[in-house]
N, CA, C and O atoms as CSV, one atom per row, in Angstrom:
chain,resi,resn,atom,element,x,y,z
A,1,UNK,N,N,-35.826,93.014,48.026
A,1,UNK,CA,C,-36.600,93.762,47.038
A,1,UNK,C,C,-36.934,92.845,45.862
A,1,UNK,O,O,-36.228,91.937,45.423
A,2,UNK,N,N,-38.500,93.361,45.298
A,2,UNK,CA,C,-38.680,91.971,44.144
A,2,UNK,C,C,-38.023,92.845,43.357
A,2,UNK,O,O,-38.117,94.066,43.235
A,3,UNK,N,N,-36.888,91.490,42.496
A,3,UNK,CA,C,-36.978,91.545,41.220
A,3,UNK,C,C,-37.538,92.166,40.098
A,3,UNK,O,O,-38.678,91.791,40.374
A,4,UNK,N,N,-37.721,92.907,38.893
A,4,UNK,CA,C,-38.095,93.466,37.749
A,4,UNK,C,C,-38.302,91.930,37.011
A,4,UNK,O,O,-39.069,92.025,36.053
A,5,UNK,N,N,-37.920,90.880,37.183
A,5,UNK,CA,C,-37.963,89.885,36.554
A,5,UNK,C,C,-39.640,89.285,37.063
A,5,UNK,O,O,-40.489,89.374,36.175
A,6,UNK,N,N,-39.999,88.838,38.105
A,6,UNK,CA,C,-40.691,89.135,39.186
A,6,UNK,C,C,-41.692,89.275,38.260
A,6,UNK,O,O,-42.267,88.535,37.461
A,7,UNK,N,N,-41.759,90.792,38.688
A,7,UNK,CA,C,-43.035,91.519,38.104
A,7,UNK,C,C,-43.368,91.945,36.590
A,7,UNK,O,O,-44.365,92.547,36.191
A,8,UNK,N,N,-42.215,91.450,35.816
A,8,UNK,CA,C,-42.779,91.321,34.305
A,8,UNK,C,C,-43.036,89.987,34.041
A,8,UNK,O,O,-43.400,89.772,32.886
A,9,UNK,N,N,-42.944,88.935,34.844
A,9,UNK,CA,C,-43.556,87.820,34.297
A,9,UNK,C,C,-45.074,87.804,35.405
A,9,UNK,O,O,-45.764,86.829,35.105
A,10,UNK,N,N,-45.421,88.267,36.045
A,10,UNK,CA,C,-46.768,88.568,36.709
A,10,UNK,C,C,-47.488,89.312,35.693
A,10,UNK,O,O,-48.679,89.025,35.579
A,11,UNK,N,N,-46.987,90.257,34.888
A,11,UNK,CA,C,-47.409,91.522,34.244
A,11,UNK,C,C,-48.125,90.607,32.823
A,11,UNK,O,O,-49.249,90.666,32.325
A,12,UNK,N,N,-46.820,89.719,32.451
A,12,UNK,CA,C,-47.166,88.763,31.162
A,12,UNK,C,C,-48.722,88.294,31.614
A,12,UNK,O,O,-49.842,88.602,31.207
A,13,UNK,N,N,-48.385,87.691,32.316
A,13,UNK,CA,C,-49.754,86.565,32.621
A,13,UNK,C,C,-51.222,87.034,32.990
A,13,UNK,O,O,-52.301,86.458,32.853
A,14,UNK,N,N,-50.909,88.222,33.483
A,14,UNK,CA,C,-52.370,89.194,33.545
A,14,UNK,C,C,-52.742,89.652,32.633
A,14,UNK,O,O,-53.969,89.567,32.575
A,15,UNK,N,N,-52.085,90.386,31.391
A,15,UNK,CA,C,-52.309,90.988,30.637
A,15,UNK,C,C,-53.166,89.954,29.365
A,15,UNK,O,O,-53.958,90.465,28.574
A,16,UNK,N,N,-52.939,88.936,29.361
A,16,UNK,CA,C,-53.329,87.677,28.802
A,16,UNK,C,C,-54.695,87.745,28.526
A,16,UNK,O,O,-55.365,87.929,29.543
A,17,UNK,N,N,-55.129,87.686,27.818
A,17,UNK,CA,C,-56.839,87.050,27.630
A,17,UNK,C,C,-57.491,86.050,28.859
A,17,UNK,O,O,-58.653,86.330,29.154
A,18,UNK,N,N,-56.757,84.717,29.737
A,18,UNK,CA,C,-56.943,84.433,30.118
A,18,UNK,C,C,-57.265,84.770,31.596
A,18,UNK,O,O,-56.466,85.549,32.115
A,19,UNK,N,N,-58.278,84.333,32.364
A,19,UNK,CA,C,-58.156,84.794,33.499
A,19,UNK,C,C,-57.393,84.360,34.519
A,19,UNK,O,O,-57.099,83.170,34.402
A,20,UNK,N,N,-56.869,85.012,35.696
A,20,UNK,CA,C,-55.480,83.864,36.568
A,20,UNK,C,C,-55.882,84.916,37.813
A,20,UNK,O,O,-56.704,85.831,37.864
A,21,UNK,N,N,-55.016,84.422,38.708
A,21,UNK,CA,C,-55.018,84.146,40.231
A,21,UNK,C,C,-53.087,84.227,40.042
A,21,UNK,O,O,-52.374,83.996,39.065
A,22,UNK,N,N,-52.778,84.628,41.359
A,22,UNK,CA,C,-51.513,84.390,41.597
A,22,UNK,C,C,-51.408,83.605,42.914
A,22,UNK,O,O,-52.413,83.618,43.625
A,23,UNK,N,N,-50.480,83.018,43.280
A,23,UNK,CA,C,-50.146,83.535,45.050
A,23,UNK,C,C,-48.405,83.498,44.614
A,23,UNK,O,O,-47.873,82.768,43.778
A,24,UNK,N,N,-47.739,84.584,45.524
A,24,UNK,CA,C,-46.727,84.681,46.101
A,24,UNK,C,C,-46.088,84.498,47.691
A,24,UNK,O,O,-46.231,85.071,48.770
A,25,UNK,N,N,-45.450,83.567,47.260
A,25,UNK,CA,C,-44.894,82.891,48.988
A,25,UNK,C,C,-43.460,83.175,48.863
A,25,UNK,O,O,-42.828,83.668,47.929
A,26,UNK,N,N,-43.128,82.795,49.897
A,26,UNK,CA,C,-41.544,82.486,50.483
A,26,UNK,C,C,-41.433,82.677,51.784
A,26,UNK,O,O,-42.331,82.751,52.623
A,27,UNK,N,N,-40.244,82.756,51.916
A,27,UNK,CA,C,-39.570,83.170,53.325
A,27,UNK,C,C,-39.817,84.734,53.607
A,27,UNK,O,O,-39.872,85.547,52.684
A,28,UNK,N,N,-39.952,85.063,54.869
A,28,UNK,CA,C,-40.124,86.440,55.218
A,28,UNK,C,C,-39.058,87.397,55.239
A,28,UNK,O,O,-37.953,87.221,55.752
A,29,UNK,N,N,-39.517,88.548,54.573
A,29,UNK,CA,C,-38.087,89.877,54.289
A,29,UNK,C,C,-37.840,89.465,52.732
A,29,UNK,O,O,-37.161,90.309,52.147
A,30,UNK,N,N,-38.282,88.230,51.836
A,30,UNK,CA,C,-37.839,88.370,50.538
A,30,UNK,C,C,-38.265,89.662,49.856
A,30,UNK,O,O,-37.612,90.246,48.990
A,31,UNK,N,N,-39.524,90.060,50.388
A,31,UNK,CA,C,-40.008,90.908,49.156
A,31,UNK,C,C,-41.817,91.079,48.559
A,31,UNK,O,O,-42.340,91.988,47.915
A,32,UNK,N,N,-42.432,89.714,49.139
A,32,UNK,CA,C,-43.588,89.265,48.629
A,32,UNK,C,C,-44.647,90.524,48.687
A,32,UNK,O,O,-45.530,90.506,47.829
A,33,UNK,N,N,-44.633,91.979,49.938
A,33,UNK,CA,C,-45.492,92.325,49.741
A,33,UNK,C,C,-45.216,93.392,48.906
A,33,UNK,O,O,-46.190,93.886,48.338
A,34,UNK,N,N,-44.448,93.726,48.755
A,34,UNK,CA,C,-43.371,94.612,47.909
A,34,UNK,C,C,-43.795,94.344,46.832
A,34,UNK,O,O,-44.356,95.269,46.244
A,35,UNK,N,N,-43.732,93.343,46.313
A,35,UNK,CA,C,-43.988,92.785,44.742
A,35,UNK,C,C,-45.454,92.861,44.611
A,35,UNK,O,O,-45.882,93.468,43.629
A,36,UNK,N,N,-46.365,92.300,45.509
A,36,UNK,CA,C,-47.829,92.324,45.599
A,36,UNK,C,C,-48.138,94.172,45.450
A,36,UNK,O,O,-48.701,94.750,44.520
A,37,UNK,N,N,-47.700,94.613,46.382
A,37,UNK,CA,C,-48.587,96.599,45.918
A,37,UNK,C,C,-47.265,97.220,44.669
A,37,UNK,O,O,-47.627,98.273,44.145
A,38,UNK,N,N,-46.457,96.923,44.383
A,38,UNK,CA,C,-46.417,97.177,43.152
A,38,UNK,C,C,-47.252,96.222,42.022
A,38,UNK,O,O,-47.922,96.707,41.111
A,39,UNK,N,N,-47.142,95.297,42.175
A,39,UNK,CA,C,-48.158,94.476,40.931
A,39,UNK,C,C,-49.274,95.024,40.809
A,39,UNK,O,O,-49.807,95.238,39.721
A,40,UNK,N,N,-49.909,95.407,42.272
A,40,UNK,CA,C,-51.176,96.094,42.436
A,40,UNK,C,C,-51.553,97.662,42.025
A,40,UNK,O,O,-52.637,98.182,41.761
A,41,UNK,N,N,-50.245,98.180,42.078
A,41,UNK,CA,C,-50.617,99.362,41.752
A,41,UNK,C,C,-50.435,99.771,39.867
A,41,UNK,O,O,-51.139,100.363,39.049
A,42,UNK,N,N,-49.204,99.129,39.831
A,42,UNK,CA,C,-48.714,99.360,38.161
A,42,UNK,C,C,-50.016,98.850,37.422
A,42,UNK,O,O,-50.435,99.651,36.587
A,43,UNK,N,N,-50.939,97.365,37.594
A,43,UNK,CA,C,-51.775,96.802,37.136
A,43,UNK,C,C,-52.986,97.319,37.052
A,43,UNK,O,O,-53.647,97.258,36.015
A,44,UNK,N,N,-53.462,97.967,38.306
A,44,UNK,CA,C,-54.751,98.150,38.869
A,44,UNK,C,C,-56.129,98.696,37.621
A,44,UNK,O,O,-57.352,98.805,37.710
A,45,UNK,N,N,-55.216,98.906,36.627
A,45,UNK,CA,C,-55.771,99.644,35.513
A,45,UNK,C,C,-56.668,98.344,34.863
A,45,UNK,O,O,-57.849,98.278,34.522
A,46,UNK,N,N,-55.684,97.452,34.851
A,46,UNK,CA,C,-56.716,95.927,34.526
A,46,UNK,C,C,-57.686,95.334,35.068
A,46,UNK,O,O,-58.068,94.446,34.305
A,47,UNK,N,N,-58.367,95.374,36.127
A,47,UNK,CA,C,-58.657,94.518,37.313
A,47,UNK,C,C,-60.096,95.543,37.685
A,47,UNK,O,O,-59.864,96.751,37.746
A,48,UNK,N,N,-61.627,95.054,37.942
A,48,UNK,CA,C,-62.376,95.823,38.935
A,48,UNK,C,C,-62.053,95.709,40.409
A,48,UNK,O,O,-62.519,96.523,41.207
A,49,UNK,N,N,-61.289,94.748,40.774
A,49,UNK,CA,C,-60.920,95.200,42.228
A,49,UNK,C,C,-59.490,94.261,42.403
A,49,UNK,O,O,-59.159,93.626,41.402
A,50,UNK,N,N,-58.794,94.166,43.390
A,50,UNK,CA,C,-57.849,93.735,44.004
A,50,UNK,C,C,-58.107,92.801,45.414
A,50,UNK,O,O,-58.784,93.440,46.220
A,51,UNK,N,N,-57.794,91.678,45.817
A,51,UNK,CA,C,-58.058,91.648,47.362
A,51,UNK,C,C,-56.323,91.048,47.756
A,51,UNK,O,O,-55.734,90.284,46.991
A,52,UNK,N,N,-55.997,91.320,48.445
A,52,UNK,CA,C,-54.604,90.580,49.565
A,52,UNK,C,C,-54.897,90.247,50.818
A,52,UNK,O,O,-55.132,91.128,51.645
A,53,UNK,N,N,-54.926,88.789,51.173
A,53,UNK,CA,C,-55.064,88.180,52.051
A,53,UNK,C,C,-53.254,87.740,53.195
A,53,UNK,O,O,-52.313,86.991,52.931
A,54,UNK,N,N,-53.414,88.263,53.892
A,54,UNK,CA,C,-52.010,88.296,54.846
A,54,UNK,C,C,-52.118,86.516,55.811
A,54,UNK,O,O,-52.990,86.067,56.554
A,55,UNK,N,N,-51.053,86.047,55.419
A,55,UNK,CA,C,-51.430,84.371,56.464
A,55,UNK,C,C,-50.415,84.503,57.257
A,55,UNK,O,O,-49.315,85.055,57.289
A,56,UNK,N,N,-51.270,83.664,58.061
A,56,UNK,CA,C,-50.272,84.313,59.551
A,56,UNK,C,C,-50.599,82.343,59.871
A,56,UNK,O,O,-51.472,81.620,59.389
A,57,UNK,N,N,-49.450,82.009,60.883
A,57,UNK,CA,C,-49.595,80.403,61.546
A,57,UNK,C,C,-51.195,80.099,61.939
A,57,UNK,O,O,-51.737,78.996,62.008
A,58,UNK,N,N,-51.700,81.236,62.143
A,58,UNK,CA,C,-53.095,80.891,62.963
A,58,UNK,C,C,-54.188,81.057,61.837
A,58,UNK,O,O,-55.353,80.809,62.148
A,59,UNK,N,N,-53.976,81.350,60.902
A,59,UNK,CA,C,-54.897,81.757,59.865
A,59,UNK,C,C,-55.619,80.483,59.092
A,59,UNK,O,O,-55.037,79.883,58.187
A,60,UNK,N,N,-56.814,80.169,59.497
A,60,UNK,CA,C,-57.904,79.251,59.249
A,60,UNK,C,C,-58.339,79.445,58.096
A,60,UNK,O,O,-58.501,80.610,57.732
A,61,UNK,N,N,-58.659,78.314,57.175
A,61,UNK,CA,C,-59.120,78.169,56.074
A,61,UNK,C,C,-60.477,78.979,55.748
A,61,UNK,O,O,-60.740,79.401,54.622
A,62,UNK,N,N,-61.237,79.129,56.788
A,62,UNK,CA,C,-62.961,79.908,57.044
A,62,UNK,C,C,-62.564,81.307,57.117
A,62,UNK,O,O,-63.302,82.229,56.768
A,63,UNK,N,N,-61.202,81.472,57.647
A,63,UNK,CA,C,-60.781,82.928,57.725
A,63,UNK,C,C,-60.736,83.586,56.060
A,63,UNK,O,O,-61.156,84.718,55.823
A,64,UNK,N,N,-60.321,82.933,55.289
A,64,UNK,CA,C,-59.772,82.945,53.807
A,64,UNK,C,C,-61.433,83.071,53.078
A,64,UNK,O,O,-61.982,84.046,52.563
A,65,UNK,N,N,-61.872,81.817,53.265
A,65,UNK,CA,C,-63.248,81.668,52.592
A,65,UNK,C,C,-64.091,83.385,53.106
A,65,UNK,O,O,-64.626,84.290,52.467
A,66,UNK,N,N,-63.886,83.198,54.176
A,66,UNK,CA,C,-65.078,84.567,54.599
A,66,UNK,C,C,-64.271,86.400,53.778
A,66,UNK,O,O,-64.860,87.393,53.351
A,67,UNK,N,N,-63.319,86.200,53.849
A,67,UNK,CA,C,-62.307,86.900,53.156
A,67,UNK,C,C,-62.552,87.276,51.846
A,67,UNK,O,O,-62.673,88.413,51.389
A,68,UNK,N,N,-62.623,86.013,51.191
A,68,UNK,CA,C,-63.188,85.735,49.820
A,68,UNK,C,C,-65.022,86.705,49.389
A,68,UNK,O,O,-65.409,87.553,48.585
A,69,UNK,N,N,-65.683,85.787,50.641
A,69,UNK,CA,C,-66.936,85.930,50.305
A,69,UNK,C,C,-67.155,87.202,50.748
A,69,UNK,O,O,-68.259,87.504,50.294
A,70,UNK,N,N,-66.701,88.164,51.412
A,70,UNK,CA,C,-66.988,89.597,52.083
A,70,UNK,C,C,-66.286,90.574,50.151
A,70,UNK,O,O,-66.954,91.230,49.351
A,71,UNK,N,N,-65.118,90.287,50.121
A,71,UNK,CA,C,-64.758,90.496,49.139
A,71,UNK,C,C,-65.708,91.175,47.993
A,71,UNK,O,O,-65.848,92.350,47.652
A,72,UNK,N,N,-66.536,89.480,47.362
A,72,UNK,CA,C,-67.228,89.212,45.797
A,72,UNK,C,C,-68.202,89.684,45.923
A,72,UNK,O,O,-68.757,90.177,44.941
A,73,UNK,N,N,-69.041,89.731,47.715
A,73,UNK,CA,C,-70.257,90.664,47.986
A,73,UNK,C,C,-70.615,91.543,47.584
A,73,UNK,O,O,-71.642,91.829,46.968
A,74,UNK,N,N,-69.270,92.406,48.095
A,74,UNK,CA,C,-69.393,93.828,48.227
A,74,UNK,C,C,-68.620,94.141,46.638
A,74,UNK,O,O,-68.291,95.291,46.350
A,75,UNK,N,N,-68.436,93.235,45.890
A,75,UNK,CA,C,-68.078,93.483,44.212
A,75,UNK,C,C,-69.607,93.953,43.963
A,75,UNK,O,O,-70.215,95.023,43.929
A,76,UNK,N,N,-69.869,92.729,43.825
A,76,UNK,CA,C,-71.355,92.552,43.484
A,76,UNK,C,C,-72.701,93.554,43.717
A,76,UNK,O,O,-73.700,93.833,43.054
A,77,UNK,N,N,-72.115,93.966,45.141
A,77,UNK,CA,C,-73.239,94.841,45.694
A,77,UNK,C,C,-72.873,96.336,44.849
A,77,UNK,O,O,-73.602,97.280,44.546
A,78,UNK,N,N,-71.420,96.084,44.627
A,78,UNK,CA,C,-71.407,97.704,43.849
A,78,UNK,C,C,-71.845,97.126,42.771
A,78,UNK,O,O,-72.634,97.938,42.288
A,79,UNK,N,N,-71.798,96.100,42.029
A,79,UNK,CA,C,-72.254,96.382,40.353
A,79,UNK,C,C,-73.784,96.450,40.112
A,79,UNK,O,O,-74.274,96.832,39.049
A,80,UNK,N,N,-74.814,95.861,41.681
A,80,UNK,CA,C,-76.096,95.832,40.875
A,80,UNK,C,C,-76.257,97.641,41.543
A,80,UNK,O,O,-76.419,98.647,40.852
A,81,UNK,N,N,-76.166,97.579,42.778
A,81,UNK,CA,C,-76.777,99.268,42.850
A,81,UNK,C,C,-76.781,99.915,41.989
A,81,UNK,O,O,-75.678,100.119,41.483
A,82,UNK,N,N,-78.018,100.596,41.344
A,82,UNK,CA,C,-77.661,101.747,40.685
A,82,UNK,C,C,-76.949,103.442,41.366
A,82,UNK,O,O,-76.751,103.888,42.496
A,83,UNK,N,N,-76.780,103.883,40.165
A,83,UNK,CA,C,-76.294,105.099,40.873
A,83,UNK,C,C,-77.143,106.091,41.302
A,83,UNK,O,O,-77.213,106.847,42.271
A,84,UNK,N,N,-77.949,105.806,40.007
A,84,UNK,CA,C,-79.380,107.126,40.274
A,84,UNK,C,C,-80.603,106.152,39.681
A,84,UNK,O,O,-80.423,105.052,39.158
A,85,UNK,N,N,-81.777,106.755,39.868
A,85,UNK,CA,C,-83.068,105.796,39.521
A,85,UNK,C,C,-83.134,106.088,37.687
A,85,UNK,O,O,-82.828,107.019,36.942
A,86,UNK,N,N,-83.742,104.647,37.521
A,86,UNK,CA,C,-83.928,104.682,35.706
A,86,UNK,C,C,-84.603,105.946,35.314
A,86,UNK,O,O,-85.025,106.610,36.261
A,87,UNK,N,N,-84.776,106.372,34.242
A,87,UNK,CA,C,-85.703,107.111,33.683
A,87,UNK,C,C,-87.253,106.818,33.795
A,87,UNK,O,O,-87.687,105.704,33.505
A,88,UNK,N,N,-87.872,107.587,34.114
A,88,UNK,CA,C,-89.426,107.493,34.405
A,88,UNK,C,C,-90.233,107.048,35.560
A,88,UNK,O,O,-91.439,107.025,35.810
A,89,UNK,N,N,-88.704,106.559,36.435
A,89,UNK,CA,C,-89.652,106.037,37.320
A,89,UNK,C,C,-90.335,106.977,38.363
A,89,UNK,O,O,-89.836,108.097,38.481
A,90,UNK,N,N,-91.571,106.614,39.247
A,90,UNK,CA,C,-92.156,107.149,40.146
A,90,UNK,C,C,-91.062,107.964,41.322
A,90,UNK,O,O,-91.531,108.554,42.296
């Protein structure tokens, strides 16, 4: 189980003005995803989206990149759509 130590120094560093990235590793059964959907959920209030990428021995660098880029797309694609049409238009 993570630590409370853990996740208030994750908590520090987000809350920050600055912008950051994490990754959490180790050995398997420590805790990592445990700590990741709580970080994710206690936080989520900060953040327009979240992504978690799972690596596995076989997991290719293009796997990550496309991961990435499916991701910022579909950010993107929600921020230009509008919701409803401007005022006045036809």
């Amino acid at each position: 189980m993570p630590e409370k130590k853990e996740l208030r120094l994750l908590e520090k560093g987000f809350k920050s003005d600055v912008k950051r990235a994490a990754i959490i590793h180790g050995f398997g059964g420590i805790g990592k995803t445990v700590l990741a959907t709580r970080f994710a959920l206690k936080m989520g209030y900060y953040f327009e989206g979240t992504l978690g990428i799972k690596f596995t021995p076989t997991t290719r660098p293009e796997d990550i990149l496309n991961k990435f880029n499916s991701f910022f797309a579909d950010e993107r694609k929600a921020r230009i759509e509008p919701d409803s049409e401007p005022a006045g238009s036809p």
